[in-house]
Backbone as CSV, one residue per row, in Angstrom:
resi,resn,N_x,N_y,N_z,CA_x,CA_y,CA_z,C_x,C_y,C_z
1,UNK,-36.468,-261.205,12.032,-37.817,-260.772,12.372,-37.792,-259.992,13.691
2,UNK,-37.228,-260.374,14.681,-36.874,-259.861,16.204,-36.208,-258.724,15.920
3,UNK,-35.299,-258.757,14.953,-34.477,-256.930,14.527,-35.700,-256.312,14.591
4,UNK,-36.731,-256.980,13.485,-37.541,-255.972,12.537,-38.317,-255.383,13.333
5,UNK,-38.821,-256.005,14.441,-39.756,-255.461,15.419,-38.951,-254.657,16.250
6,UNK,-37.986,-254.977,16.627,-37.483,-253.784,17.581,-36.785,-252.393,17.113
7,UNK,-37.225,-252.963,15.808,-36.329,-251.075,14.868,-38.106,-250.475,15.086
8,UNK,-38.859,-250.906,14.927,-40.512,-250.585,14.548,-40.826,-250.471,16.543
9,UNK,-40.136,-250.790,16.796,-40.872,-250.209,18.409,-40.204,-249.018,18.963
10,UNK,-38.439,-249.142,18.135,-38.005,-247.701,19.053,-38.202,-246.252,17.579
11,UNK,-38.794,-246.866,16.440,-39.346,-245.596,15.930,-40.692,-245.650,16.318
12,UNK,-41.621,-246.074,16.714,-42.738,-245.702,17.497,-42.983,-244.794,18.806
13,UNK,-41.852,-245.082,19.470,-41.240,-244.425,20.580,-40.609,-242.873,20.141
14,UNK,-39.546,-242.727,19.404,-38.984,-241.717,18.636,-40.701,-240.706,18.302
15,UNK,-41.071,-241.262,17.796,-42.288,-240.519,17.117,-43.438,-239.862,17.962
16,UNK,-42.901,-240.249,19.352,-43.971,-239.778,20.534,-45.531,-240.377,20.259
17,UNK,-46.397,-239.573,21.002,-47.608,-240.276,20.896,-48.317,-240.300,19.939
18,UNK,-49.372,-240.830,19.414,-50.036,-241.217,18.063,-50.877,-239.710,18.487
19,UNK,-50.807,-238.793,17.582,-52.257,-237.887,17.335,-52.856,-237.762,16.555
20,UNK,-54.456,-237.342,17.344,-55.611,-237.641,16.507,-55.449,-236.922,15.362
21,UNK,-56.163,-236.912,14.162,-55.919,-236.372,12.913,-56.851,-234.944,12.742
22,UNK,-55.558,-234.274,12.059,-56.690,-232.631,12.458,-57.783,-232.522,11.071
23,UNK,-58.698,-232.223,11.503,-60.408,-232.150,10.660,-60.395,-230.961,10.231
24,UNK,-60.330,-231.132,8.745,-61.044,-229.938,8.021,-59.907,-228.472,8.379
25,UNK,-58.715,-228.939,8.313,-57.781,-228.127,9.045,-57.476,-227.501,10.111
26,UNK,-58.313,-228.074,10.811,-58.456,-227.675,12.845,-57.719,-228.888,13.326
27,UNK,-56.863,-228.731,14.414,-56.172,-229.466,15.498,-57.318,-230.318,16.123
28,UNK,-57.891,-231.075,17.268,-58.216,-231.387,17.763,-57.345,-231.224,19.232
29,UNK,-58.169,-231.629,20.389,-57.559,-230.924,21.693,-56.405,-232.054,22.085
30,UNK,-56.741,-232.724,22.012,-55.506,-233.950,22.059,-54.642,-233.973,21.803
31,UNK,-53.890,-233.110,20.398,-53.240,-233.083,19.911,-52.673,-232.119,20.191
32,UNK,-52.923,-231.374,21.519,-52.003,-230.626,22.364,-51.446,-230.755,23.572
33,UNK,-51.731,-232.181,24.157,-51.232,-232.683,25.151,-50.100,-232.917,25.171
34,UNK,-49.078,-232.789,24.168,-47.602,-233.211,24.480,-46.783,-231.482,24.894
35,UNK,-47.903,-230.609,24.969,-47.688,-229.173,25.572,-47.715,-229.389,27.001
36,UNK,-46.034,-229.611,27.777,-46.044,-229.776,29.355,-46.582,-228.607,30.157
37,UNK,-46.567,-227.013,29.843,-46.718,-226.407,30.465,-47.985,-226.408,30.374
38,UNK,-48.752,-225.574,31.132,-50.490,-225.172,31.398,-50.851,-224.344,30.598
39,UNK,-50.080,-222.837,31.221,-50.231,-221.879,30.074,-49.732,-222.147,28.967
40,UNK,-48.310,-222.560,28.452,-48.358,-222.898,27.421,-49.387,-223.888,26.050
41,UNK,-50.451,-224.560,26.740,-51.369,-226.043,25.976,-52.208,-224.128,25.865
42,UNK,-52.339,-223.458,27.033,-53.626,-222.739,26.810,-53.448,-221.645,25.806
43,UNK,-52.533,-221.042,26.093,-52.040,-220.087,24.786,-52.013,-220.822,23.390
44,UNK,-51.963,-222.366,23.308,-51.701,-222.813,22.206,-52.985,-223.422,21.361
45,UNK,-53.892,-223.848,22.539,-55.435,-223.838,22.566,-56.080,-222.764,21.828
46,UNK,-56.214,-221.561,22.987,-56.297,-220.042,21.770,-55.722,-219.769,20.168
47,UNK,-55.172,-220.357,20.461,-54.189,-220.224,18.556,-55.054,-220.648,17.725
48,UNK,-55.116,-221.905,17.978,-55.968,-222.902,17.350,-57.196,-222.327,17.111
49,UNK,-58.162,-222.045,18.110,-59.335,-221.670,18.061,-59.202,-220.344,17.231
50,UNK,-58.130,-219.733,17.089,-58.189,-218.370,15.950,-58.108,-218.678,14.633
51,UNK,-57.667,-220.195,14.771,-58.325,-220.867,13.113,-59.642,-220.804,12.944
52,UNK,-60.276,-220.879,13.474,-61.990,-220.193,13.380,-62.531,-218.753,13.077
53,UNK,-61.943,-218.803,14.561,-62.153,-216.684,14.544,-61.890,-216.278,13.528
54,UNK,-60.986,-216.373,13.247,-60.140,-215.652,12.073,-60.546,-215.869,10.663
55,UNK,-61.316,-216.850,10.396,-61.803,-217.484,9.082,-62.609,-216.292,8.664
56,UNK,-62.671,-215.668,7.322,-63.973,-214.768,7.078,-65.423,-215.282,6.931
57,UNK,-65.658,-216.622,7.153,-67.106,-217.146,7.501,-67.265,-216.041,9.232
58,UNK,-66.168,-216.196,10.041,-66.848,-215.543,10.864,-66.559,-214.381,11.402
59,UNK,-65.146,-213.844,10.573,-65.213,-212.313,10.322,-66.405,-211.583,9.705
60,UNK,-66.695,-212.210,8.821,-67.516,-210.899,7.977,-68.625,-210.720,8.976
61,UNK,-69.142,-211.451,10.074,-70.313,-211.135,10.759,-69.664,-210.228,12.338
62,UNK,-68.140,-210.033,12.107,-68.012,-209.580,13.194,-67.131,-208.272,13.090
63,UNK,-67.978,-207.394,12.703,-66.825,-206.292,11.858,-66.647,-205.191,13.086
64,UNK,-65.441,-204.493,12.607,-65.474,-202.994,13.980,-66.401,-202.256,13.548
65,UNK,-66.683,-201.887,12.373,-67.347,-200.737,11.953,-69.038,-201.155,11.738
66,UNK,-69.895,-200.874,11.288,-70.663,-200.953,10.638,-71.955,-201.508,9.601
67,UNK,-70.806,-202.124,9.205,-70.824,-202.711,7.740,-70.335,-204.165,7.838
68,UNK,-71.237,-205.466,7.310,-70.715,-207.130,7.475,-70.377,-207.123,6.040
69,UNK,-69.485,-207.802,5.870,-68.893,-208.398,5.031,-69.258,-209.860,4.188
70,UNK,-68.500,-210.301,3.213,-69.187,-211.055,2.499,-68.271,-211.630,1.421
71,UNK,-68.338,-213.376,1.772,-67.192,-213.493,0.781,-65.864,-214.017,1.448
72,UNK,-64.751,-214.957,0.554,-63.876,-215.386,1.381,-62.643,-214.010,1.133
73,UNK,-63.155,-212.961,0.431,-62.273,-211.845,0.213,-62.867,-210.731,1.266
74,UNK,-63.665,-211.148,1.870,-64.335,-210.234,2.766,-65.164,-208.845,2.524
75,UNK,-65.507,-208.575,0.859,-65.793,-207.685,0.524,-67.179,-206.611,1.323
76,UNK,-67.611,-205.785,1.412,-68.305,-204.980,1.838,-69.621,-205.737,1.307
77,UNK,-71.118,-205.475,1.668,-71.485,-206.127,1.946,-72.354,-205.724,0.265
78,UNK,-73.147,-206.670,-0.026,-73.929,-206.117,-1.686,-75.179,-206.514,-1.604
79,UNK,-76.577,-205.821,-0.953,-76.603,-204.420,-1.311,-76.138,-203.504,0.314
80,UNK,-75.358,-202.400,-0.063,-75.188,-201.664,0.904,-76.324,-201.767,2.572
81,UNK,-75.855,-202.301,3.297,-76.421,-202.226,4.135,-75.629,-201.534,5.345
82,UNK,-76.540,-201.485,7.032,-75.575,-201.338,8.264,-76.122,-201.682,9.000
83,UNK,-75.421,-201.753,10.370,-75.656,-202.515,11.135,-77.266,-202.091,12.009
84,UNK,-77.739,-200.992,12.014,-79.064,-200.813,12.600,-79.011,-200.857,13.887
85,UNK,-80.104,-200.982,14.461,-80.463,-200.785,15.837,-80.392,-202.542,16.363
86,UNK,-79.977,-202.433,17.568,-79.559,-204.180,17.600,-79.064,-204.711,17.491
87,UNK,-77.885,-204.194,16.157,-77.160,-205.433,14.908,-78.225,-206.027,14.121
88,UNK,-79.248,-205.805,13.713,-80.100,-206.475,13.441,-80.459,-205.373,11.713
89,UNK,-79.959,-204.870,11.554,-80.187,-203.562,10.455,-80.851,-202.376,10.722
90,UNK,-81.296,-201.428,9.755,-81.919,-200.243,9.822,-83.194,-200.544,9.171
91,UNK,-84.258,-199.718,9.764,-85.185,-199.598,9.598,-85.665,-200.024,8.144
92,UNK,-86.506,-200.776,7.396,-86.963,-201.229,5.915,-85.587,-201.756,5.676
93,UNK,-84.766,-202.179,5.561,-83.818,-203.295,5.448,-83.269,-204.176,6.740
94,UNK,-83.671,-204.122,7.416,-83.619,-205.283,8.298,-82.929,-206.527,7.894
95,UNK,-82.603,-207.582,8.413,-81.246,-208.633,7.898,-82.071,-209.676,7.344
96,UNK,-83.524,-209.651,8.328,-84.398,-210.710,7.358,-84.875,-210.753,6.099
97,UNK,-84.700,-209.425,5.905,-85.756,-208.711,4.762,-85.114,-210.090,3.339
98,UNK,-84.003,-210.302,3.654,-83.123,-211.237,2.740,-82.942,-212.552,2.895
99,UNK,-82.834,-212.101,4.450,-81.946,-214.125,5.112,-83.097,-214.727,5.623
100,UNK,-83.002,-215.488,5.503,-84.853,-216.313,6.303,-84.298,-217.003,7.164
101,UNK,-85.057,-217.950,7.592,-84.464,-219.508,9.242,-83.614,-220.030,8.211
102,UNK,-83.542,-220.261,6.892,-82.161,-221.282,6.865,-81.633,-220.685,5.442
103,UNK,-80.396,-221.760,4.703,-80.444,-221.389,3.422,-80.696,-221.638,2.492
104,UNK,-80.727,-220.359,1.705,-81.978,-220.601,0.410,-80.981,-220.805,-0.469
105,UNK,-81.328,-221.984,-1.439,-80.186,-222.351,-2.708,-80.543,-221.668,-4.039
106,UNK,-80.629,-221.367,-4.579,-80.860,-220.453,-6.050,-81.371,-221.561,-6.466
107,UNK,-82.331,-221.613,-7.135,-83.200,-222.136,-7.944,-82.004,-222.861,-9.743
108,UNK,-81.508,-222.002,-10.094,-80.031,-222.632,-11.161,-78.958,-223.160,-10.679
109,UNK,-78.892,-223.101,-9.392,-77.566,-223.406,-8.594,-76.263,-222.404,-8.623
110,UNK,-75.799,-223.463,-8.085,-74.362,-221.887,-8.262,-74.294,-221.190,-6.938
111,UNK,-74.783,-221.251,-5.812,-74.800,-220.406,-4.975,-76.199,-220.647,-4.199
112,UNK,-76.264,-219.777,-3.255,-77.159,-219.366,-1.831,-77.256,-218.028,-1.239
113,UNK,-78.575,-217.994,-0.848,-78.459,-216.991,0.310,-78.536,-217.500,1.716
114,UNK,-77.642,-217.168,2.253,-77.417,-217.636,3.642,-78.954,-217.082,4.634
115,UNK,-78.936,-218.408,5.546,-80.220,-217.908,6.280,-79.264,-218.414,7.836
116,UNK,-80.582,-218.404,8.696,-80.389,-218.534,10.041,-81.709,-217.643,11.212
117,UNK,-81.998,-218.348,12.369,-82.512,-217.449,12.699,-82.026,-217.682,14.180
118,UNK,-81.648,-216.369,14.437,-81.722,-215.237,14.289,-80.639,-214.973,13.274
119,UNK,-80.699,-213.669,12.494,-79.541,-213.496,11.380,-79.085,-212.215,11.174
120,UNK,-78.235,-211.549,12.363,-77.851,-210.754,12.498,-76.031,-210.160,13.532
121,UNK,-75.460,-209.030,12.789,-74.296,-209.291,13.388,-74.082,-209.065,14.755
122,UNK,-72.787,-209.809,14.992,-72.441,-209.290,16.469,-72.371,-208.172,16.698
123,UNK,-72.426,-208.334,18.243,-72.524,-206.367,18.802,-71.059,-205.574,18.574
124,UNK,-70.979,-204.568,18.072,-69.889,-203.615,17.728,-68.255,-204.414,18.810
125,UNK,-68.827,-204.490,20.008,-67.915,-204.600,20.850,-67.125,-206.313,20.948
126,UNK,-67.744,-206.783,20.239,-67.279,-208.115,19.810,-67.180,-208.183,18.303
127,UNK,-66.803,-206.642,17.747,-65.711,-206.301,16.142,-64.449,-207.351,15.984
128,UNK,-64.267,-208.073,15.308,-62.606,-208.704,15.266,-61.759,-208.111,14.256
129,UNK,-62.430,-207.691,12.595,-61.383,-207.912,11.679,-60.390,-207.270,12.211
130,UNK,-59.556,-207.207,11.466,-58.282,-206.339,12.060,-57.451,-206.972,13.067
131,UNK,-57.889,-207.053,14.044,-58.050,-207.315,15.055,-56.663,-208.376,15.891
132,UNK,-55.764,-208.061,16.276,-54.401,-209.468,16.756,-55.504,-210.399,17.838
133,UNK,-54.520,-211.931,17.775,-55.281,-213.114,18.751,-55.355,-212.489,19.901
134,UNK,-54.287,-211.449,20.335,-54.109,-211.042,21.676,-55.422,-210.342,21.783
135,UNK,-55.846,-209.065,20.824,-56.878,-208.243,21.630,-57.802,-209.270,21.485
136,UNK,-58.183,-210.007,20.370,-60.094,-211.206,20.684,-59.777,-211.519,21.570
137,UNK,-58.875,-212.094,22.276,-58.677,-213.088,23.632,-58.935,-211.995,24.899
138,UNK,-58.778,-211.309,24.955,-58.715,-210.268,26.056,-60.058,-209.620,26.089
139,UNK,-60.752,-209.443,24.746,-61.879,-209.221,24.137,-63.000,-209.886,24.650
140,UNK,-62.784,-211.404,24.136,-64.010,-212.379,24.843,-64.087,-213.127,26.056
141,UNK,-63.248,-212.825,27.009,-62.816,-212.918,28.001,-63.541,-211.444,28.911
142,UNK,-63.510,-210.790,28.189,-64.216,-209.876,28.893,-65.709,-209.036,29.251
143,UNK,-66.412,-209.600,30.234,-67.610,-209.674,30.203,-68.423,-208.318,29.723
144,UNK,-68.220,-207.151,30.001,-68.639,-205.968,29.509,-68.330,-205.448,28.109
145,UNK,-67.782,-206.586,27.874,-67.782,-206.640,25.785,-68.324,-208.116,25.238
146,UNK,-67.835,-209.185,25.929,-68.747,-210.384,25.364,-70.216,-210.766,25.590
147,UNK,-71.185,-209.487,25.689,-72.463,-209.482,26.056,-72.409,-210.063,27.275
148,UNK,-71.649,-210.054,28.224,-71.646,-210.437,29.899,-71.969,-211.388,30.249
149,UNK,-71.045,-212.601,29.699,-70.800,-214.345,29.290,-70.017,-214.957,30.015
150,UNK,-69.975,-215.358,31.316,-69.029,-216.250,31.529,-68.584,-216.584,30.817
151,UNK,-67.152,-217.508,31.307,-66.181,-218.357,30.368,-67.120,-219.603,30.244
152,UNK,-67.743,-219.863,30.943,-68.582,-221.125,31.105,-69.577,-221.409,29.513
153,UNK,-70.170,-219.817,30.092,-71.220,-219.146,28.906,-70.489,-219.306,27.514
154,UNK,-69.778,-218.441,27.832,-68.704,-218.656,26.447,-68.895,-220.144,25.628
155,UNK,-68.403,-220.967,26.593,-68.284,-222.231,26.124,-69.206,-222.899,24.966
156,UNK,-70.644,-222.325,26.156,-71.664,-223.074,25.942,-72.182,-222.214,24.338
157,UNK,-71.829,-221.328,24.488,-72.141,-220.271,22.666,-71.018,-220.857,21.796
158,UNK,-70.040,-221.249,21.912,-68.918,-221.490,21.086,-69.536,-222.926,20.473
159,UNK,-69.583,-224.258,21.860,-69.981,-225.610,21.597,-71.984,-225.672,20.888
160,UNK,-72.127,-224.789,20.979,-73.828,-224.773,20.692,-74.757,-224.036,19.895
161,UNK,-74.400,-222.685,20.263,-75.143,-221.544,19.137,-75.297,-222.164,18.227
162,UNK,-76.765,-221.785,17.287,-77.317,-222.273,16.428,-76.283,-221.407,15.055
163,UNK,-76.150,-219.868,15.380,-75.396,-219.179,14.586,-74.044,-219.372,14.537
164,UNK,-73.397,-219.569,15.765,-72.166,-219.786,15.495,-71.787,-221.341,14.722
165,UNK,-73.117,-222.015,14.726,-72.573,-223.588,14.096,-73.623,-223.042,12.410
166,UNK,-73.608,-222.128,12.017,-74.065,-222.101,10.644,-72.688,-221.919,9.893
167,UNK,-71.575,-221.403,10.267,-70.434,-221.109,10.215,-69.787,-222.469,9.441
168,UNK,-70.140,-223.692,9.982,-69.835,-224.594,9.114,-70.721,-225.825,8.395
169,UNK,-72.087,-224.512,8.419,-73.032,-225.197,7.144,-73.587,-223.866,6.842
170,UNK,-72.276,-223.053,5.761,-73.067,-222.085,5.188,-73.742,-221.822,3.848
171,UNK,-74.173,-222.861,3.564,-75.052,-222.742,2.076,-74.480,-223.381,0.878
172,UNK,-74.425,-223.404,-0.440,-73.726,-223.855,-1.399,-73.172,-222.620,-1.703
173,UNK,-71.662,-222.894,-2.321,-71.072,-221.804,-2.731,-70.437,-220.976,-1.580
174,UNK,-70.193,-221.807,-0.767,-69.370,-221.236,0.559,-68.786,-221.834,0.765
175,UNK,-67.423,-221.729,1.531,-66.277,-222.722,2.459,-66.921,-222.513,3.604
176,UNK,-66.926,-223.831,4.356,-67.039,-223.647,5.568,-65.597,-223.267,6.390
177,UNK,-66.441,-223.096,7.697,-65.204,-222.730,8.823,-64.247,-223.856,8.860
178,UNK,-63.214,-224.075,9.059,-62.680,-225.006,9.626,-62.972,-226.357,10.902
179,UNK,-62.803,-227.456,10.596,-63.096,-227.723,11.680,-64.637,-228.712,11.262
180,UNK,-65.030,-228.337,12.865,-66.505,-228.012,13.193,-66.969,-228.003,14.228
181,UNK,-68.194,-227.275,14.849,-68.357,-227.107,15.856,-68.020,-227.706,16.816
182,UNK,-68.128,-228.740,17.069,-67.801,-229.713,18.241,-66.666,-229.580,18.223
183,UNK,-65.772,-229.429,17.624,-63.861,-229.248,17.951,-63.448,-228.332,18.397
184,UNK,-64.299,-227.303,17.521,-63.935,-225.477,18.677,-64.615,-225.324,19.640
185,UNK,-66.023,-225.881,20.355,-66.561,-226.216,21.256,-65.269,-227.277,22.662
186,UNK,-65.313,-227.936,21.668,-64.176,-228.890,22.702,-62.723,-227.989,23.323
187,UNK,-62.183,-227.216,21.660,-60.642,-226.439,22.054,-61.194,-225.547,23.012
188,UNK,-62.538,-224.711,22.775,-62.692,-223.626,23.885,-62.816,-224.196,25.180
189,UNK,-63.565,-225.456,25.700,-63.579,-226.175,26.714,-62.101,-226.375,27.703
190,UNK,-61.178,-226.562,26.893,-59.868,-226.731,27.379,-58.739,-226.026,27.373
191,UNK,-59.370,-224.323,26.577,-58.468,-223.293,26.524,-58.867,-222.965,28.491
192,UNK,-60.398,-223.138,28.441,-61.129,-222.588,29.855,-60.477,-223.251,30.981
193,UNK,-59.771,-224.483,30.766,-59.915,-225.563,31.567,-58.342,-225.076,32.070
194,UNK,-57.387,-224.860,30.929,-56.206,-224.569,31.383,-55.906,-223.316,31.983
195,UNK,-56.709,-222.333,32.156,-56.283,-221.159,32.278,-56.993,-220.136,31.421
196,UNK,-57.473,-220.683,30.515,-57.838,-218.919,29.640,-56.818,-218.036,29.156
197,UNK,-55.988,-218.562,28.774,-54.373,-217.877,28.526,-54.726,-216.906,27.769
198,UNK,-53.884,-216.104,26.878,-54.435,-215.203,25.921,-52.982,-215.229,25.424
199,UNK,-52.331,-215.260,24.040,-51.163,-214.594,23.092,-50.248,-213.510,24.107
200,UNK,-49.411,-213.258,24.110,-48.739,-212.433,23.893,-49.080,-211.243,22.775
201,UNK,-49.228,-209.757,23.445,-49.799,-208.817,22.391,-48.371,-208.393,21.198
């Protein structure tokens, strides 16, 4: 019995520390603490959080061009729309004209139209698709493109926005983001905390 426990304490040991279990395919921040360096947890922080970014729940609202997207294939948007004055659309199609404060489920099921209010895309200058971790990071980090946000600010839009947390309640007939808010709220908290690192371009 005394073997048995001491084979079970030095593979407990072997196995390093217990980490928390990652949600919905997101890390949790904890589970980057066995990262000794600073910049290194923070560059690795950013990674993580590009499991979000990167998801087309919140690509398609953040395009370079024009035009939002739609779909986990990211297709162009149906019916032809653009981005308008604001991000908000063009004149007689406007983003509400469709999306209301929340979402609407089809009456047969099968699907939704996504709502939210406000329900419109980001500004041109916060475009991702395409886009490497290196330039978003350098991107939202930078106040004369992230609508002129502290890192603080940042935080507080990442952990809170009403829009950025529709991302993982988007209607029936959607995947959500990974995760959920409070975890990319938390990773951005401690990307800030370490440094703000950014990828290697």
């Amino acid at each position: 019995m005394k073997n048995t426990l001491n084979i079970m304490a030095i593979t407990a040991l072997m196995a390093g520390p217990v980490m928390a279990e990652t949600v919905n395919g997101l890390r949790t921040v904890d589970e980057f603490d066995v990262i000794e360096g600073e910049a290194e947890r923070s560059t690795a922080l950013f990674e993580e959080m590009m499991v979000v970014i990167g998801h087309p729940r919140c690509l398609n609202c953040h395009p370079v061009d024009n035009s939002p997207r739609q779909g986990m294939d990211m297709q162009m948007h149906e019916p032809p729309v653009v981005r308008g004055e604001a991000d908000f659309g063009a004149p007689g199609m406007r983003c509400n004209t469709c999306h209301g404060e929340q979402n609407f489920t089809f009456a047969a099921g099968g699907g939704s139209i996504p709502g939210h209010t406000p329900w419109q895309l980001a500004p041109i200058e916060m475009g991702w698709i395409g886009k490497s971790a290196a330039e978003i990071c350098a991107q939202i980090k930078d106040e004369e493109r992230n609508g002129g946000k502290t890192l603080e600010e940042l935080h507080e839009h990442n952990a809170e926005d009403g829009l950025v947390g529709w991302g993982w309640h988007p209607g029936e007939g959607r995947e959500p983001a990974p995760g959920s808010q409070e975890i990319f709220g938390e990773l951005t908290k401690a990307w800030i905390e370490t440094g703000a690192a950014c990828p290697a371009g």
